[in-house]
C-alpha positions in Angstrom: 114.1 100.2 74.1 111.7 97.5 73.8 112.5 95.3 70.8 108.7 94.7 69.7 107.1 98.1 68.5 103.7 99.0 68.4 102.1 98.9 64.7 99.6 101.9 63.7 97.6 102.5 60.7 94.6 105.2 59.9 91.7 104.4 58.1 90.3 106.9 55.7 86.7 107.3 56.6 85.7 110.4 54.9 83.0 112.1 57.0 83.7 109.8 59.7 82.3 105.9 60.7 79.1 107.1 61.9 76.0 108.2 60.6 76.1 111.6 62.5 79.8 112.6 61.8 79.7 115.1 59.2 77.2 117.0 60.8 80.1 118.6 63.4 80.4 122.2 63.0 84.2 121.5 62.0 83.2 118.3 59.7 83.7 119.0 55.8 81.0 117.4 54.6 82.2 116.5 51.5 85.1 114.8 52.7 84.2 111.3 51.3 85.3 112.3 47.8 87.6 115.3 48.2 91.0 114.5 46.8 92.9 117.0 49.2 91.0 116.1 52.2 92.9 112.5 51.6 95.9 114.1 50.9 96.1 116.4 54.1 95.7 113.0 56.3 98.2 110.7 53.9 100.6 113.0 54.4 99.5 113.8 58.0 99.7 109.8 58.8 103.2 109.8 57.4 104.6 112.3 59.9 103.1 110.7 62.3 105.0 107.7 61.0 101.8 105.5 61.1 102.4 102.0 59.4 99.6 101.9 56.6 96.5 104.0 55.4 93.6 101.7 55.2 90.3 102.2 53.2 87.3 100.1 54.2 84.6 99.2 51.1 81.7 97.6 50.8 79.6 96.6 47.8 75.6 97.3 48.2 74.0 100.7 49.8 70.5 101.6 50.4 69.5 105.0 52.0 70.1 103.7 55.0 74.0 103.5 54.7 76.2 105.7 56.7 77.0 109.1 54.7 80.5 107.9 54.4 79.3 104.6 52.4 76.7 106.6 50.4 79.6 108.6 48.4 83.4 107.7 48.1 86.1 106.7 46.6 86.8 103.2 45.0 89.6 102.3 47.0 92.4 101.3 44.6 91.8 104.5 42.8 92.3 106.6 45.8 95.3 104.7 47.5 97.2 104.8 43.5 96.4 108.2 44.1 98.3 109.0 47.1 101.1 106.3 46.5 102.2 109.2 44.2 101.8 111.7 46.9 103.7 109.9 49.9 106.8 107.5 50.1 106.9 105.2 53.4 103.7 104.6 54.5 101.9 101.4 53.7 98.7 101.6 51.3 95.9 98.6 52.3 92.6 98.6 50.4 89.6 96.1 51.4 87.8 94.3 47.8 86.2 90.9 48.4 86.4 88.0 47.1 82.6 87.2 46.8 82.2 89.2 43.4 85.7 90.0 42.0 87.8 87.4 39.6 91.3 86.3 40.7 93.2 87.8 37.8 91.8 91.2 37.4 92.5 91.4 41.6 96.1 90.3 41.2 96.5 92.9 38.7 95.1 95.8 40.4 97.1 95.0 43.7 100.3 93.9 41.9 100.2 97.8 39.9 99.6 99.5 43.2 102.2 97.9 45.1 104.8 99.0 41.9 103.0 102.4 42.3 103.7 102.5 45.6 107.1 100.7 45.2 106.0 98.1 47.2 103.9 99.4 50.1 100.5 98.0 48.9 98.0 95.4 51.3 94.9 93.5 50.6 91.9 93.5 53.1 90.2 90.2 52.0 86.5 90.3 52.7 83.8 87.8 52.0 81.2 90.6 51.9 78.2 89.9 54.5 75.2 92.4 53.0 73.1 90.1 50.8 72.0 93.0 49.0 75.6 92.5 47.1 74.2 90.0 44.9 71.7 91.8 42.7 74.3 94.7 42.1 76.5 92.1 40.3 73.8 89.7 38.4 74.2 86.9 40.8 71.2 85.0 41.9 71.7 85.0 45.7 74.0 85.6 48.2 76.6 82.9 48.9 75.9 81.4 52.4 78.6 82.0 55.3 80.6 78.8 54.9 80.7 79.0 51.1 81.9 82.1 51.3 85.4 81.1 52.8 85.2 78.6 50.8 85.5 80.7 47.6 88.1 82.9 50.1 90.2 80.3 50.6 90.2 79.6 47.1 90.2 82.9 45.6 93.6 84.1 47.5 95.5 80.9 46.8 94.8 81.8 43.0 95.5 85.7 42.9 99.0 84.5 45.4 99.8 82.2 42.4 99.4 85.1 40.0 101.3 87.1 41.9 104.4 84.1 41.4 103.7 84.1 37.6 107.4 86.3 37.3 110.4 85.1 39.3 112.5 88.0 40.2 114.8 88.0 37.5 112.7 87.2 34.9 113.0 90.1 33.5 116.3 90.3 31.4 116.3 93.9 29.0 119.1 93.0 27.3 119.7 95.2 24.4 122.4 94.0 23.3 120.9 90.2 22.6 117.4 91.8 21.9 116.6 89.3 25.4 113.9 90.9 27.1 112.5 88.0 29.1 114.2 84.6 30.4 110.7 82.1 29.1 111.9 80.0 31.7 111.0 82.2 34.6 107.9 83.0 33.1 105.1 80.6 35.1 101.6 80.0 33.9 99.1 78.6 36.7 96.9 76.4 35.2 94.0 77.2 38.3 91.3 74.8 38.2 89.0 74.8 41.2 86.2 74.9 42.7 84.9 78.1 42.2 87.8 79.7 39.8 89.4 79.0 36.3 92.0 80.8 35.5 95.3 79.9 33.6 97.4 83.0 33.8 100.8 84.0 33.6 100.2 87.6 35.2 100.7 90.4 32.5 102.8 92.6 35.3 105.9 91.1 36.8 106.9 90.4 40.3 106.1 93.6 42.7 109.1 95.1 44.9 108.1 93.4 48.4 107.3 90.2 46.7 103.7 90.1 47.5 101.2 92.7 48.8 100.8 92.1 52.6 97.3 90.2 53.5 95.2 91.6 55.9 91.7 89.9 57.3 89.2 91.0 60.0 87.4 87.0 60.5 86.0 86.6 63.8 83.4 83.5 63.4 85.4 80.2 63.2 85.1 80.4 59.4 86.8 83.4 60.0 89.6 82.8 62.7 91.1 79.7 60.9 90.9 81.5 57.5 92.8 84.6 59.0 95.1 82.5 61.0 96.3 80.5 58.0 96.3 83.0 55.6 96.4 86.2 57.0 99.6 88.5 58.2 97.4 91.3 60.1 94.1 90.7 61.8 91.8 93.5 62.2 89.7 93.3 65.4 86.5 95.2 66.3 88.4 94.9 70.3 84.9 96.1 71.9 86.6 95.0 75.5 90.3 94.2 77.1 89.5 91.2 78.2 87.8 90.0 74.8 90.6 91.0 73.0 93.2 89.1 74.8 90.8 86.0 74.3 90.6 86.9 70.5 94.7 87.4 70.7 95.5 84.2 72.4 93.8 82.3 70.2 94.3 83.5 66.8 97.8 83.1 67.3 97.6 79.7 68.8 95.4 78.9 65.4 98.2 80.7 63.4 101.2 78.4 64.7 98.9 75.5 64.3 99.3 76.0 60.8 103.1 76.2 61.1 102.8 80.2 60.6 105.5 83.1 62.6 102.5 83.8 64.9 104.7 86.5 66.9 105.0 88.6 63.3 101.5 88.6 62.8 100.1 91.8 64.2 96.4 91.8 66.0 94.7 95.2 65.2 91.8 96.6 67.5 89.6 99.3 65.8 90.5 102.6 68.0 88.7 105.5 68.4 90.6 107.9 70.3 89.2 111.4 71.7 92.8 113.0 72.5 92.3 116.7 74.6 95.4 119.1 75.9 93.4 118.1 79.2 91.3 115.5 81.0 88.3 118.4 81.0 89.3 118.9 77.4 89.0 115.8 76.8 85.4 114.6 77.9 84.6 118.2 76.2 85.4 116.5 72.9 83.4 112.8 74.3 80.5 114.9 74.3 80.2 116.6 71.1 81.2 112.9 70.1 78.2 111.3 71.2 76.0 114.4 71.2 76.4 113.9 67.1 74.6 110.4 67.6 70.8 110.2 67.2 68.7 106.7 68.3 67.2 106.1 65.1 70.7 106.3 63.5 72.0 104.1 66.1 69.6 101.2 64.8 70.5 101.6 61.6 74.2 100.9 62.1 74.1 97.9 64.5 71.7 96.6 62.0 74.3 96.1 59.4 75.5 93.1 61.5 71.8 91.8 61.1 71.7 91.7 57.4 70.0 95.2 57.6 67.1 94.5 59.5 65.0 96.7 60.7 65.5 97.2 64.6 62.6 100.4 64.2 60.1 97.9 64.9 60.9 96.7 68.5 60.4 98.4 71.8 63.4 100.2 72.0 63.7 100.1 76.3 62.6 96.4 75.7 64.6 93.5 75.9 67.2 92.6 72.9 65.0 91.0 70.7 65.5 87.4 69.3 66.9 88.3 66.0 69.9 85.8 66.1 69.2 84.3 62.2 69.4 87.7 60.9 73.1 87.4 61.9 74.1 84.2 61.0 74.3 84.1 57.5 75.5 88.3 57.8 78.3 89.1 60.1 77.8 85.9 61.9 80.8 87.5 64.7 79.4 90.5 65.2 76.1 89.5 65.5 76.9 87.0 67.9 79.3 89.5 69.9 76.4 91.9 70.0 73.6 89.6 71.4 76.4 88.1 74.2 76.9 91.3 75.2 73.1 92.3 75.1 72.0 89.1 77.2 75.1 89.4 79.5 74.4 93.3 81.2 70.7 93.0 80.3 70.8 96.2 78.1 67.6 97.2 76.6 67.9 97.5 72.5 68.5 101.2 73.2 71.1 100.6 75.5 72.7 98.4 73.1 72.4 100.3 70.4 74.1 103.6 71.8 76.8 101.1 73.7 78.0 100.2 70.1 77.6 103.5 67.9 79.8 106.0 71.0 83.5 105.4 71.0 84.7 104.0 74.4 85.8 105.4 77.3 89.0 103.8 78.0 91.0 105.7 75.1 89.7 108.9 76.0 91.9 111.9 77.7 95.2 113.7 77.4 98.1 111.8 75.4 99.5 110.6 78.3 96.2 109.3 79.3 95.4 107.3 76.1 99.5 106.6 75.5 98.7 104.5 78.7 95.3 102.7 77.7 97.4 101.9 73.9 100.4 100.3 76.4 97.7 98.3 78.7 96.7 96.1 75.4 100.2 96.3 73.9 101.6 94.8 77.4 98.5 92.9 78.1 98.7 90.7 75.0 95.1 92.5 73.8 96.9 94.2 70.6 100.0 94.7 68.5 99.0 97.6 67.7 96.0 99.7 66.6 93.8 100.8 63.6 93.3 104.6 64.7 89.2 106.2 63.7 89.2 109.8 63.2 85.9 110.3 65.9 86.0 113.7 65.4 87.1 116.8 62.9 91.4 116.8 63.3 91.8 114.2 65.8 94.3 112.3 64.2 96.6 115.6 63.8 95.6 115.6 68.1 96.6 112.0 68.3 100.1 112.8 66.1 100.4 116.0 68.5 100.0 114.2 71.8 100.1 110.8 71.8 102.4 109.1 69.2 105.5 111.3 70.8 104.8 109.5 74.5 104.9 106.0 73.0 108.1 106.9 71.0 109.6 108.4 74.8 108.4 104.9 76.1 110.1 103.6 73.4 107.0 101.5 72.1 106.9 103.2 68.4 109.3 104.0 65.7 110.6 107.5 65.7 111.5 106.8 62.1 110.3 104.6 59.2 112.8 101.7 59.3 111.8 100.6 55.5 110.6 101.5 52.1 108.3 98.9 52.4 105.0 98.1 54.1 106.6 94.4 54.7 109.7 96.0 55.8 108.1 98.2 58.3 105.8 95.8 59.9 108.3 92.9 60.2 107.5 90.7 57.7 109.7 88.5 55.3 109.5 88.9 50.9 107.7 85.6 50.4 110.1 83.8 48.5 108.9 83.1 44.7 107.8 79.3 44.6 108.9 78.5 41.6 112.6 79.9 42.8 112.0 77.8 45.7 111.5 74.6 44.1 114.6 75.5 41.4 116.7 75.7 44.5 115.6 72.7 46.4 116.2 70.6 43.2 119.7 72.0 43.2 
């Protein structure tokens, strides 16, 4: 059996990633915010022995957003939620930095990852829609390099929270009336650029130390913040060959900065289409992409443009110039999008449709897409995966026929090794500083 294992999580996307989803005959269309619809696949993903749950957020709508973004849950409240209702599986919500404060963030992940009993993550995001700004007072949208800036910044202050308790600081002594040890007890004293905050944390040290940092930077804003910081990278993974680029280098950036690169686990987005056959199989591809309409298409690779509106260019033109809409947006995928445009010479509506259909490489019978998932895993594309639902019960399909081949191959766990999301994906308890330093004095 091969000692390194392939790392899987699901994200909860409601009525699906596209705009078109929930109009499937099989789609519930009020999946977004049905409790029990979460519930089926939390528990679903755990029997699958998937890794983590992941919920994606953003922080401005218009009517334009996807049905899924128009109406859901908050995602602390639902992961809290279904810590209660599963045991092994890891729990990673996305809240950005850009408009939340340091302490309230280290509280809300500290509680879920005692909750959870220490299976909670963090998907830091900078938040790239400008529109973000007027829904929380703020003047103006930060600019793409400030916005690390107050990354960078913001997670070295929440981390320090986090260290406020040493382990044992906690005493419960009943007999001495000793509850707490003072000494253990650390205020931070956070005076920065961006952030004042002078703690201690009002909620002690969770069970696996720290919650588990995820990051999805692509720019180079974004691949040296992940690669110092960061202990999963999500990846959009549009190609084999871009992802072993984006592989190679994050983690040659990540041992620059004297990090375990080989722990840190690159995630490509997947959306599998699993059938019992091949014929079954491009069956399901076409109801896929059948559910996605032009004008919709627009609309979503617009998000990477700040929103702009793509409805006013020939759409079997050219791809049109729109390269500073993108630069102070998701500068990545913008970029990403317009290589790939100029590259194959696809025509806006060509471009569009390329990025809103799931691709063909992970689509067939288990054995089939078991295959594709080994390519990257062998290739050094991925360390795993970050599974889409593309259509109504795919992930029970993907459980069904896919995740036992890989555990044959011996590529994933047949069993959770852990309790806790660090545990399972092969990362160490950061040790509390303040311990630290006590020790190397001694």
């Amino acid at each position: 059996m091969s000692k390194r294992q392939l790392k899987l999580g699901f994200i909860l996307h409601g009525v699906g990633p596209g705009w078109g989803d929930w109009r499937h005959a099989d789609a519930d269309p009020t999946a977004s915010t049905n409790i029990d619809f979460y519930l089926r696949q939390a528990k679903l993903a755990e029997q699958g022995k998937f890794d983590f749950l992941f919920v994606a957020d953003s922080v401005h709508i218009t009517e334009k957003s996807s049905p899924h973004y128009l109406n859901r849950f908050e995602p602390l409240t639902i992961l809290s939620a279904l810590a209660t209702a599963t045991t092994h599986i890891g729990l990673v919500g996305t809240l950005t930095v850009s408009y939340s404060e340091p302490y309230t963030v280290a509280r809300q992940f500290a509680s879920l990852d005692h909750i959870s009993r220490g299976r909670a993550g963090w998907n830091v995001v900078t938040s790239w829609l400008s529109g973000s700004a007027e829904n929380y007072g703020k003047p103006s949208h930060p600019p793409h390099e400030v916005r690390y800036r107050i990354a960078a910044e913001h997670l070295q202050t929440v981390q320090g929270l986090w260290d406020s308790w040493e382990d044992d600081a906690l005493v419960r002594n009943k007999v001495s009336g000793e509850f707490l040890d003072p000494s253990k007890l650390h205020t931070l004293h956070h005076q920065g650029e961006f952030f004042s905050v002078r703690g201690p944390l009002n909620i002690s040290r969770s069970p696996q130390g720290q919650p588990v940092i995820f990051q999805a930077g692509a720019s180079e804003d974004g691949r040296n913040f992940s690669a110092r910081h960061a202990e999963a990278f999500f990846t959009e993974g549009s190609t084999f060959e871009s992802s072993q680029t984006y592989y190679a280098d994050i983690k040659k950036r990540a041992a620059t900065f004297g990090r375990p690169a080989q722990r840190l686990a690159v995630l490509p987005a997947l959306r599998a289409i699993v059938g019992r056959t091949a014929e079954d199989a491009e069956r399901l591809y076409s109801e896929a992409v059948a559910l996605i309409r032009i004008e919709d298409a627009l609309v979503a690779l617009a998000r990477s443009f700040n929103e702009h509106d793509l409805g006013q260019y020939p759409l079997d033109g050219p791809f049109p110039d729109i390269a500073h809409f993108g630069s102070e947006s998701n500068r990545s995928a913008s970029e990403r999008i317009i290589r790939t445009a100029r590259e194959e010479n696809l025509t806006l509506r060509q471009t569009a449709l390329r990025y809103a259909s799931p691709r063909r490489e992970f689509v067939g019978t288990g054995v089939q897409v078991a295959d594709a998932i080994q390519r990257w895993f062998d290739g050094a594309a991925a360390d795993g995966f970050i599974l889409f639902e593309s259509l109504p019960f795919q992930l029970d399909a993907f459980i069904a026929e896919v995740v036992p081949v890989l555990q044959q191959r011996g590529l994933f766990r047949k069993e959770y090794e852990h309790s806790t999301l660090r545990g399972n994906l092969g990362l160490e308890v950061p040790e509390n500083r303040y311990t630290a330093a006590r020790r190397q004095v001694a």
